[in-house]
N, CA, C and O of each residue as an XYZ file, in Angstrom:
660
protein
N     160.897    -27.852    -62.073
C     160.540    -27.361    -60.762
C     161.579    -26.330    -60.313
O     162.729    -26.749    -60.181
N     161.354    -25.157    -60.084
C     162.287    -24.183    -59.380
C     162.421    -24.686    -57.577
O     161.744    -25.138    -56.653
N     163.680    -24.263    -57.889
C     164.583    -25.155    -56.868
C     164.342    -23.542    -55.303
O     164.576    -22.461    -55.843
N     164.030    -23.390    -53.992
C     163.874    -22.365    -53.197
C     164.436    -22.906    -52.115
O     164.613    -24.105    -51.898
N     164.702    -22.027    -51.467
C     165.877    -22.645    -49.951
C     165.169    -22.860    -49.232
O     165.739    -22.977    -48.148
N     163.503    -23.093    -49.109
C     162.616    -24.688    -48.252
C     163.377    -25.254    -48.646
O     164.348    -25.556    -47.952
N     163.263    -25.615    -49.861
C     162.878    -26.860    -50.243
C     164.741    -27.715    -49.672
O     165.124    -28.721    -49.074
N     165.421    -26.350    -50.433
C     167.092    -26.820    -49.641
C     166.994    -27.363    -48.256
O     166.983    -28.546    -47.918
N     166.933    -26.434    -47.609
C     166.409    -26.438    -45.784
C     165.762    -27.603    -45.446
O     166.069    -28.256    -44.449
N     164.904    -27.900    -46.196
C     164.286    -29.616    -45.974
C     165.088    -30.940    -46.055
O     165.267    -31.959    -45.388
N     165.516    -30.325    -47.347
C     166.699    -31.610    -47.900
C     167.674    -31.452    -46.663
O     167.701    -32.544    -46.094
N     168.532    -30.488    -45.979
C     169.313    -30.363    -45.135
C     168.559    -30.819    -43.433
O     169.169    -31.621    -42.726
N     167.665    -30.405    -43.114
C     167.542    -30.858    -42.221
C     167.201    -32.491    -42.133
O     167.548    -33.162    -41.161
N     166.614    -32.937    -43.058
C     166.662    -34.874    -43.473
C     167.444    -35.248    -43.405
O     167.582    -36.284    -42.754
N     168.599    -34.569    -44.113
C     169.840    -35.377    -44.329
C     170.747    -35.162    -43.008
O     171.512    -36.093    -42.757
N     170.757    -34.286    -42.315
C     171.813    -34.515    -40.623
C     170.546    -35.181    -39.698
O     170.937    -35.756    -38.681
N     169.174    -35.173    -39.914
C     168.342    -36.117    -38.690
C     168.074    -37.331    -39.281
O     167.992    -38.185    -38.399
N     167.913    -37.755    -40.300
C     167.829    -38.704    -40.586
C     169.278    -40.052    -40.813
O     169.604    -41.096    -40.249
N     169.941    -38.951    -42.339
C     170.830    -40.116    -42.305
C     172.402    -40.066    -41.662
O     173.384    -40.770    -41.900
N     172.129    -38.515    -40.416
C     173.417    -38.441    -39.861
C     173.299    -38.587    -38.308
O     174.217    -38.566    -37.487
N     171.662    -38.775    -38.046
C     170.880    -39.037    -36.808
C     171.558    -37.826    -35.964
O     172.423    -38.208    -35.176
N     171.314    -36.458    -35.997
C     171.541    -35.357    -35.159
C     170.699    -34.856    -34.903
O     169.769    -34.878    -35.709
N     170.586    -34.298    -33.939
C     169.594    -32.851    -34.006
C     169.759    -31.716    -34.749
O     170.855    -31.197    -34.960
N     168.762    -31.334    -35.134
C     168.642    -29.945    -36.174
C     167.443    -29.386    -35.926
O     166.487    -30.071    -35.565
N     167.388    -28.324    -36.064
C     166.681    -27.041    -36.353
C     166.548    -25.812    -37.450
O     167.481    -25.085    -37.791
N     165.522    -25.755    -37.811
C     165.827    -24.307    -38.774
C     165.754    -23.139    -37.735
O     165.408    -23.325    -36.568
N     166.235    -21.479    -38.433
C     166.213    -20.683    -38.275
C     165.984    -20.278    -36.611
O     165.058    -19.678    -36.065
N     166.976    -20.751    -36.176
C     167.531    -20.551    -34.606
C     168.585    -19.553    -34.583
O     169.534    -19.475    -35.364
N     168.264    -18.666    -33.425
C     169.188    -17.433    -33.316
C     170.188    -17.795    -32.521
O     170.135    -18.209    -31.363
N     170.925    -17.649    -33.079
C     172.491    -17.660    -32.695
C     173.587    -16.426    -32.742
O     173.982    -15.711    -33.663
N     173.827    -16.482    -31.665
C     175.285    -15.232    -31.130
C     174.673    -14.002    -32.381
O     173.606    -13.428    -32.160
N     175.161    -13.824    -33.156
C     174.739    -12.651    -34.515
C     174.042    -12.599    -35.459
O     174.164    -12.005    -36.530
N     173.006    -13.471    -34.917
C     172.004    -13.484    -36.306
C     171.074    -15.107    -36.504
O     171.401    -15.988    -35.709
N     170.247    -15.358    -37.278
C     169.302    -16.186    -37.830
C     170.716    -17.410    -38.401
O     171.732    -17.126    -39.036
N     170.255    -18.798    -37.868
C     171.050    -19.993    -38.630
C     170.357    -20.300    -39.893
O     169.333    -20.733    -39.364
N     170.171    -20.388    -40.902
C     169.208    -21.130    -41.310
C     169.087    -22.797    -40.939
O     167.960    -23.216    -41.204
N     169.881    -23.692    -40.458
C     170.129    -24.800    -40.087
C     171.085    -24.730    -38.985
O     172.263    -24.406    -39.132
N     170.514    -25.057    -37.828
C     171.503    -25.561    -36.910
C     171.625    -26.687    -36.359
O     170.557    -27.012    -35.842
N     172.647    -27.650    -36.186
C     173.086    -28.635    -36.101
C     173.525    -29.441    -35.077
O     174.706    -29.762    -35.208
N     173.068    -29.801    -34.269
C     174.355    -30.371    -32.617
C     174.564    -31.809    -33.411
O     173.972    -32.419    -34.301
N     175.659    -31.992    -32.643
C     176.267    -33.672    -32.954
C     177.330    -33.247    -32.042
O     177.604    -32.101    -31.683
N     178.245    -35.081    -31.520
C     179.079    -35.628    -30.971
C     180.308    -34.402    -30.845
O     181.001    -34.330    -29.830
N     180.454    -33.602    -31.829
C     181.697    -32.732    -32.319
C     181.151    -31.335    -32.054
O     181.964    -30.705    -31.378
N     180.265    -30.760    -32.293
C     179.921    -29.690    -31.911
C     178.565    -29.119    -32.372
O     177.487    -29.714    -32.334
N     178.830    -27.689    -32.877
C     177.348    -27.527    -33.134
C     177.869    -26.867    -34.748
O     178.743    -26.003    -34.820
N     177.231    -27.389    -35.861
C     177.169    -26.959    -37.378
C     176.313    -25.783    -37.629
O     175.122    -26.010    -37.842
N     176.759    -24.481    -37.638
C     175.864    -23.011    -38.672
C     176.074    -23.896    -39.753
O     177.058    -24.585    -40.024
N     174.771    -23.738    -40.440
C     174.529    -24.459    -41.875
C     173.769    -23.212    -42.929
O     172.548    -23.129    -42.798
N     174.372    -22.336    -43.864
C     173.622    -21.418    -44.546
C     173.195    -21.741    -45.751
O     174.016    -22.227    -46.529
N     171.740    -21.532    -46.200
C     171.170    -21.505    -47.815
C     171.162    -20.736    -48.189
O     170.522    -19.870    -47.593
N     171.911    -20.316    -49.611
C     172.111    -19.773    -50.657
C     171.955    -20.395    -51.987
O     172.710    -21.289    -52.369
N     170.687    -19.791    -52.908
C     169.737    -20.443    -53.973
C     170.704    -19.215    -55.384
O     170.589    -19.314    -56.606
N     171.472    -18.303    -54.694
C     172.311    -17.456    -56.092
C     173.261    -16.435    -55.738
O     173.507    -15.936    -54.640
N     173.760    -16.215    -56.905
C     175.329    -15.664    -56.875
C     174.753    -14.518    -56.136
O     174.843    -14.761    -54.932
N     174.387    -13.761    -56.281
C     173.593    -12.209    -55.685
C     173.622    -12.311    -53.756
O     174.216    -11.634    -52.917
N     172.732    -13.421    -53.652
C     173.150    -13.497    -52.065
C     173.978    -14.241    -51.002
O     174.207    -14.139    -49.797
N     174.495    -15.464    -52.579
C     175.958    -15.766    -52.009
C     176.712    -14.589    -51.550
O     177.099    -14.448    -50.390
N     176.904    -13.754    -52.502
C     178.115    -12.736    -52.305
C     178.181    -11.813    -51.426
O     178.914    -11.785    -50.438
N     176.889    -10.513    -52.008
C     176.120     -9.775    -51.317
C     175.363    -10.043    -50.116
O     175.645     -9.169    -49.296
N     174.776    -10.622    -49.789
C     173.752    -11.193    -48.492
C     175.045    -11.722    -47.793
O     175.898    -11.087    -47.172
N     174.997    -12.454    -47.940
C     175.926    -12.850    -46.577
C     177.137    -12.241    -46.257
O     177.604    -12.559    -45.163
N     177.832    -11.361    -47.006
C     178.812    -10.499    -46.690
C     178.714     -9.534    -45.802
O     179.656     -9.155    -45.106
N     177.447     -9.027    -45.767
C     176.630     -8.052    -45.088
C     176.356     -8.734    -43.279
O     175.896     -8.123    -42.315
N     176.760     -9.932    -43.344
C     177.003    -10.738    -41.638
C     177.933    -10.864    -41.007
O     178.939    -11.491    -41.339
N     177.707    -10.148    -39.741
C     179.292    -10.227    -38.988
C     179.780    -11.215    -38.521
O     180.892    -11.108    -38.003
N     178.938    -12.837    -38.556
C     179.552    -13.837    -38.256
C     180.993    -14.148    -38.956
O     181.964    -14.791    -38.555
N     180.722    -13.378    -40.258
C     182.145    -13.878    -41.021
C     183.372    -13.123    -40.792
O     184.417    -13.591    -41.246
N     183.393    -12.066    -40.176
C     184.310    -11.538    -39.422
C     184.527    -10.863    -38.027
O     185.222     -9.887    -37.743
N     183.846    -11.547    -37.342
C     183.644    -11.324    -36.034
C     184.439    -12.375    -35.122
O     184.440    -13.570    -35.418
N     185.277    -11.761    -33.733
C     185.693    -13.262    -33.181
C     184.803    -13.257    -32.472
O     184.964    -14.416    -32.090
N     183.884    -12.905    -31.893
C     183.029    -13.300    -31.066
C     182.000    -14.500    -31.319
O     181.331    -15.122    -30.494
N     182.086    -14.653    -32.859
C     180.765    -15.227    -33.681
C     180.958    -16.997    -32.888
O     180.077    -17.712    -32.411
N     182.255    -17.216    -32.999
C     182.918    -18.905    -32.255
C     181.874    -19.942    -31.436
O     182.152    -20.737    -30.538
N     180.764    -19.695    -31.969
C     179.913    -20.088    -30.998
C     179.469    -21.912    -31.588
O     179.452    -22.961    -30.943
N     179.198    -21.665    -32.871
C     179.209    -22.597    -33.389
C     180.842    -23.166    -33.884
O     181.810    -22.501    -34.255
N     180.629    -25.163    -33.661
C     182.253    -25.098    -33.409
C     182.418    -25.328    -35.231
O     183.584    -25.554    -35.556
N     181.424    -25.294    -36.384
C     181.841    -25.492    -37.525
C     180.091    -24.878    -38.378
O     178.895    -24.906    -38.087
N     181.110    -24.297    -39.710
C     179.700    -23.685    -40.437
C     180.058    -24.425    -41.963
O     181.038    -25.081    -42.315
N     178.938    -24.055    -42.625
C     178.898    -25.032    -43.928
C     178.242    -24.121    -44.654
O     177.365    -23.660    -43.923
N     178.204    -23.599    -45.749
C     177.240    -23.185    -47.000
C     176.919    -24.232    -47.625
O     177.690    -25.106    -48.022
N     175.488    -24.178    -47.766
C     174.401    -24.946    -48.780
C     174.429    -24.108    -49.943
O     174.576    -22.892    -49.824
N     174.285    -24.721    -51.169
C     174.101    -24.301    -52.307
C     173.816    -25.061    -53.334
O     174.474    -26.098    -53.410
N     172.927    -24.836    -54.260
C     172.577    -25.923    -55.396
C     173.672    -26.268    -56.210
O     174.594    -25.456    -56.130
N     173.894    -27.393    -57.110
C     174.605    -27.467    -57.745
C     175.225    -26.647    -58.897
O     176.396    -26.583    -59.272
N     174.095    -26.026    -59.359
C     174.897    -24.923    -60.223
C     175.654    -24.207    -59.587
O     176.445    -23.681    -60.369
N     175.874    -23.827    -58.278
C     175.910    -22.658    -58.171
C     177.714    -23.112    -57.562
O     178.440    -22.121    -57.639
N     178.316    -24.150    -57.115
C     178.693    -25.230    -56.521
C     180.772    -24.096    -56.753
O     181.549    -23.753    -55.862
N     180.872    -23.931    -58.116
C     182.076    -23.045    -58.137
C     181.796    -21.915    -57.177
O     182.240    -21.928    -56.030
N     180.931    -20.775    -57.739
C     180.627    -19.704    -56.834
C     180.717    -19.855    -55.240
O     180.549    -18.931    -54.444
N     180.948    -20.899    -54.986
C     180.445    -21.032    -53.508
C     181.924    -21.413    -53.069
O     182.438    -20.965    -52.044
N     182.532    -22.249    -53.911
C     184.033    -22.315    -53.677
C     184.608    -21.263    -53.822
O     185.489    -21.048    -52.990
N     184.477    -20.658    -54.426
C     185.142    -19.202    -54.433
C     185.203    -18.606    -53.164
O     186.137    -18.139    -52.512
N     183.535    -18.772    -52.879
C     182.996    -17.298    -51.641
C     184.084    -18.103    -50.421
O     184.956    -17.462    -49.835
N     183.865    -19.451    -50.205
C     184.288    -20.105    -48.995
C     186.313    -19.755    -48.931
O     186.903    -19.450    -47.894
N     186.851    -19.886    -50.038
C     188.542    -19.467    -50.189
C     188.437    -18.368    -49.970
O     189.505    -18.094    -49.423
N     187.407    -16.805    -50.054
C     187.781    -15.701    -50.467
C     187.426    -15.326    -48.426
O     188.004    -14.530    -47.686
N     186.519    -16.089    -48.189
C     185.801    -15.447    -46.612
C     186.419    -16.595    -45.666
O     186.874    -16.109    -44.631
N     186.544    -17.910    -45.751
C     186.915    -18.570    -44.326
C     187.446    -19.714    -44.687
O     186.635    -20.581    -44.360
N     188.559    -20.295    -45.288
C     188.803    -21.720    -45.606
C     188.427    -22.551    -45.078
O     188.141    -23.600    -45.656
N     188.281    -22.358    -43.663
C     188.064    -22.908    -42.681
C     186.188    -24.149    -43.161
O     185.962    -25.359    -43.149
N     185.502    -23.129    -43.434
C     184.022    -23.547    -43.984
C     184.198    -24.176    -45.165
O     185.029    -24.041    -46.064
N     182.807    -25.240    -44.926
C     182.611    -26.396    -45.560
C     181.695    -25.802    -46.498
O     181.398    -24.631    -46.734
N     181.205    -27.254    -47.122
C     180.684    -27.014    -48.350
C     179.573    -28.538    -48.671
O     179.975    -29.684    -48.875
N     178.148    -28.066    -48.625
C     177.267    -28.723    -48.791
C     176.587    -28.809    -50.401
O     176.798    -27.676    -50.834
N     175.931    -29.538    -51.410
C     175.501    -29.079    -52.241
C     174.436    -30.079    -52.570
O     174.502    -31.307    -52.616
N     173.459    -29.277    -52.784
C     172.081    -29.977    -53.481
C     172.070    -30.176    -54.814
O     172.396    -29.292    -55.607
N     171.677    -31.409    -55.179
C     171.418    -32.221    -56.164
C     170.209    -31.793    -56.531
O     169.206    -32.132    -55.901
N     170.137    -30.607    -58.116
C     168.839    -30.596    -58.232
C     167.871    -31.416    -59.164
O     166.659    -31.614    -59.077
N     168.768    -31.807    -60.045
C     168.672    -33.020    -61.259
C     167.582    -34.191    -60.246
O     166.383    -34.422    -60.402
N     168.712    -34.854    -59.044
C     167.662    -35.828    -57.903
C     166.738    -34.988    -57.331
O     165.743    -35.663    -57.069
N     166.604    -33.960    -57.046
C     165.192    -32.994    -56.717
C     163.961    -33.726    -57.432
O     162.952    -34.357    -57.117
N     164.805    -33.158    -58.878
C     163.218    -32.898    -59.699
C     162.732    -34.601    -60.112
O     161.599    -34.891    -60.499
N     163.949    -35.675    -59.912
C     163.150    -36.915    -59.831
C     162.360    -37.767    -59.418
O     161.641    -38.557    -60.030
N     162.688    -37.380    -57.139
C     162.248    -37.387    -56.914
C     160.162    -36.582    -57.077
O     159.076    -37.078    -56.779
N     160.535    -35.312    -57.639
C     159.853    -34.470    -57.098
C     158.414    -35.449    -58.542
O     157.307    -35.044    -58.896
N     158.950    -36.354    -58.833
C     157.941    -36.449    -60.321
C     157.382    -37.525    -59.313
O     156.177    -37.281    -59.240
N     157.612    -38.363    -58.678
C     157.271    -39.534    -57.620
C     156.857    -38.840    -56.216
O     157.685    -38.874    -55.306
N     155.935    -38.376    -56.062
C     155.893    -37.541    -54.805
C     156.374    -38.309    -53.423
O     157.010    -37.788    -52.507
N     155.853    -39.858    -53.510
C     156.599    -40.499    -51.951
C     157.279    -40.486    -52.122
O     157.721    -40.186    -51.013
N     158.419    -40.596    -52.952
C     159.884    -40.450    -53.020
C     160.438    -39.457    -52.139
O     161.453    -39.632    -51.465
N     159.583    -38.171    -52.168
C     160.167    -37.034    -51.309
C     160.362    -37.035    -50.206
O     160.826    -36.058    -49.618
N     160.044    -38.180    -49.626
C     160.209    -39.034    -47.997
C     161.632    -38.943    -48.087
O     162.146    -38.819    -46.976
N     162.522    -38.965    -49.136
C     163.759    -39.603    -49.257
C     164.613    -38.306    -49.689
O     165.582    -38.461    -50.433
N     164.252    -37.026    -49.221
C     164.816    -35.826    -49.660
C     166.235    -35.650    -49.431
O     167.006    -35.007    -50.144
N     166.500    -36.263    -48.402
C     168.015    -35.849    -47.823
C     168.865    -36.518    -48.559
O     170.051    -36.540    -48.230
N     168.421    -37.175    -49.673
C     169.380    -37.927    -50.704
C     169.837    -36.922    -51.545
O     170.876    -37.167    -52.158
N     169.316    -35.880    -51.711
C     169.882    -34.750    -52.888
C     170.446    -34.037    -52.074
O     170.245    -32.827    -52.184
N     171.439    -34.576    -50.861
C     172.654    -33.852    -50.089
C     173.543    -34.968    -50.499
O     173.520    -36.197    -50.574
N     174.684    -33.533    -50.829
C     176.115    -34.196    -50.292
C     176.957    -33.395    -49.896
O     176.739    -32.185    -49.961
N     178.012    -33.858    -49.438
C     178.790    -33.034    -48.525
C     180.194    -33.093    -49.478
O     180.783    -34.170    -49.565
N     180.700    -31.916    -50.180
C     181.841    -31.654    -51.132
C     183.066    -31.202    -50.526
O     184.224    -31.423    -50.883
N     182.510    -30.353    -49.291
C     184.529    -30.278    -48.656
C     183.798    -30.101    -47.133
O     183.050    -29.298    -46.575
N     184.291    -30.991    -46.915
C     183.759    -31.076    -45.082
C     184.682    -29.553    -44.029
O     185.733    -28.952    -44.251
N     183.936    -29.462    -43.224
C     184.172    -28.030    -42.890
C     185.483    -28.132    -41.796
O     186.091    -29.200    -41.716
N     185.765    -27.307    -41.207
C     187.216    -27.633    -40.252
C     186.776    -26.448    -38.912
O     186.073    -25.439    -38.957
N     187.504    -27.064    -37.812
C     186.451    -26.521    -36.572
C     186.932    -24.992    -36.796
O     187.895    -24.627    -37.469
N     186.207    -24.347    -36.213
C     186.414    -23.114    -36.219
C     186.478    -22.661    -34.688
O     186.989    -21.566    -34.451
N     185.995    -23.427    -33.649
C     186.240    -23.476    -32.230
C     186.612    -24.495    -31.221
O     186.870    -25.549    -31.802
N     186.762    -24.608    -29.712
C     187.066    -25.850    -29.580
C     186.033    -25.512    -28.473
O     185.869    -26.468    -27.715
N     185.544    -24.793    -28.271
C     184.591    -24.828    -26.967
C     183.024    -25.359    -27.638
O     182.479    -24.714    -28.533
N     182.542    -26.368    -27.169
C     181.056    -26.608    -27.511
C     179.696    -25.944    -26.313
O     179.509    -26.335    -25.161
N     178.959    -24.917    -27.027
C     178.589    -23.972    -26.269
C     177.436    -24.476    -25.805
O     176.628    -24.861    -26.650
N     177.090    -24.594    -24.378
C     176.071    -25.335    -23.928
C     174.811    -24.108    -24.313
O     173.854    -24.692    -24.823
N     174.613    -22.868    -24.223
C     173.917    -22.020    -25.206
C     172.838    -22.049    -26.092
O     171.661    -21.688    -26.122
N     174.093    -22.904    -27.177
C     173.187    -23.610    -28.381
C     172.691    -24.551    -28.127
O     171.665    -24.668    -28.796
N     172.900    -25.579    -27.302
C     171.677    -26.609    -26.880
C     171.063    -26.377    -26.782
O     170.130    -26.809    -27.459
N     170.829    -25.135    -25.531
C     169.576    -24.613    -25.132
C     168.691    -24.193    -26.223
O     167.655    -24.786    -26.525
N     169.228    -22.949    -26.909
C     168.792    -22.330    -28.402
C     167.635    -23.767    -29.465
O     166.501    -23.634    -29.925
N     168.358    -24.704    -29.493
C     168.446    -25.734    -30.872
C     167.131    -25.984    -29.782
O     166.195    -25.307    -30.206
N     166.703    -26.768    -28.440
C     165.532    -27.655    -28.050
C     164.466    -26.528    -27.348
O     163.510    -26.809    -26.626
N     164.927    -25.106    -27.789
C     163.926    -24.280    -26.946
C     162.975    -24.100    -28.281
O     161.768    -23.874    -28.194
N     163.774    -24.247    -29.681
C     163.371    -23.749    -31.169
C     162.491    -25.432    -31.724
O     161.573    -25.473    -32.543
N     163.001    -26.460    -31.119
C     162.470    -27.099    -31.155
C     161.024    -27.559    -30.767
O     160.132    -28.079    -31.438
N     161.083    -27.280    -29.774
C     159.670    -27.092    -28.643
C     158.728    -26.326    -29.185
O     157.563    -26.624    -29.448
N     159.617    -24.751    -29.423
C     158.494    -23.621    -30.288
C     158.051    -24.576    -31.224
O     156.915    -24.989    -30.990
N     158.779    -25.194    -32.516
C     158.362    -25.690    -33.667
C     156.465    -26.762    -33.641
O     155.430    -26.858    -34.300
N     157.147    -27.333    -32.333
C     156.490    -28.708    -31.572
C     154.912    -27.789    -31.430
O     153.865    -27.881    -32.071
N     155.336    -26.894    -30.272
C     153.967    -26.340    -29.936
C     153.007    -25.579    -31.129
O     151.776    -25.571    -31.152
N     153.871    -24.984    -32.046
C     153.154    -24.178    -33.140
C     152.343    -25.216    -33.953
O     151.141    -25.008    -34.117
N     152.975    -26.413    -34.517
C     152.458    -27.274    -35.314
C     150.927    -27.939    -34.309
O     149.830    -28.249    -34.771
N     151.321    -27.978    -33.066
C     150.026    -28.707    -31.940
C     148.806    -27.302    -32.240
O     147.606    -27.557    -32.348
N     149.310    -25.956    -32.337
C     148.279    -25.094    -31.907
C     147.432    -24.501    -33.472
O     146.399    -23.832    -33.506
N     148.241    -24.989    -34.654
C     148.233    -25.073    -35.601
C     147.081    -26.409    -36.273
O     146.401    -26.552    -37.289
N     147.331    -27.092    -35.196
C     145.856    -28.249    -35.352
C     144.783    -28.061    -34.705
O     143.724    -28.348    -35.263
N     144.776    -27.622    -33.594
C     143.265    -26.754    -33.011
C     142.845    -25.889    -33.597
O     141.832    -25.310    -33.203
């Protein structure tokens, strides 16, 4: 099964609502750009990015001013997603752009086991783990992104309702 950053994005959003009980959202705009995962919890709010290869590990996201912007502080911690192969490359990118950022990685080996048992895929957020936990990058928690995370929520809510009529 080829592994695509849904299918990541799925596994990530299961795994902080389910087995980390937070709120999450995909692709919520934040301060400079698209989250692909955004995160509130007790501590702040998590930028969470998917990256499926070396090309837009490097390239693509270099090309975002969150990574060198001070203004970006909005979120109080960010994380790169990345499959397991890709798992050095990503250590690299994270020492070379922000020590500060964490490090998520999908299990694609448990992907494709689940993926042979289809109810199993109820259980997606199991092919997360968390390899270097991230370190704050702010101390202000931006009431903003609340707003952002349950306004994207709602959209999600209403599209799927208008999507059944």
């Amino acid at each position: 099964m080829t592994i695509t950053a849904d299918i990541i994005k799925t596994a990530v959003l299961s795994y902080y609502r389910f087995k980390r009980q937070m709120l999450c959202v995909d692709e919520a705009f934040c301060n400079n750009g698209l989250s692909d995962v955004l995160v509130e919890s007790d501590k702040g709010f998590y930028d969470i990015e998917i990256k499926i290869n070396k090309y837009d590990l490097w390239k693509g996201e270099a090309r975002k001013i969150k990574h060198y912007s001070r203004t970006y502080l909005n979120a109080t911690y960010f994380i790169m997603c990345v499959p397991e192969s890709l798992l050095e490359e990503a250590k690299d990118w994270v020492e070379q752009t922000n020590s500060r950022y964490g490090i998520l990685v999908f299990n694609e080996e448990r992907y494709n086991k689940l993926y042979l048992d289809k109810r199993n895929l109820r259980h997606i957020e199991d092919c997360i783990r968390s390899v270097r936990p991230p370190k704050k990058l702010s101390e202000t928690k931006s009431t903003k992104l609340h707003d952002i995370l349950v306004k994207r929520l709602v959209s999600a809510y209403i599209t799927r309702r208008q999507n059944k009529t």
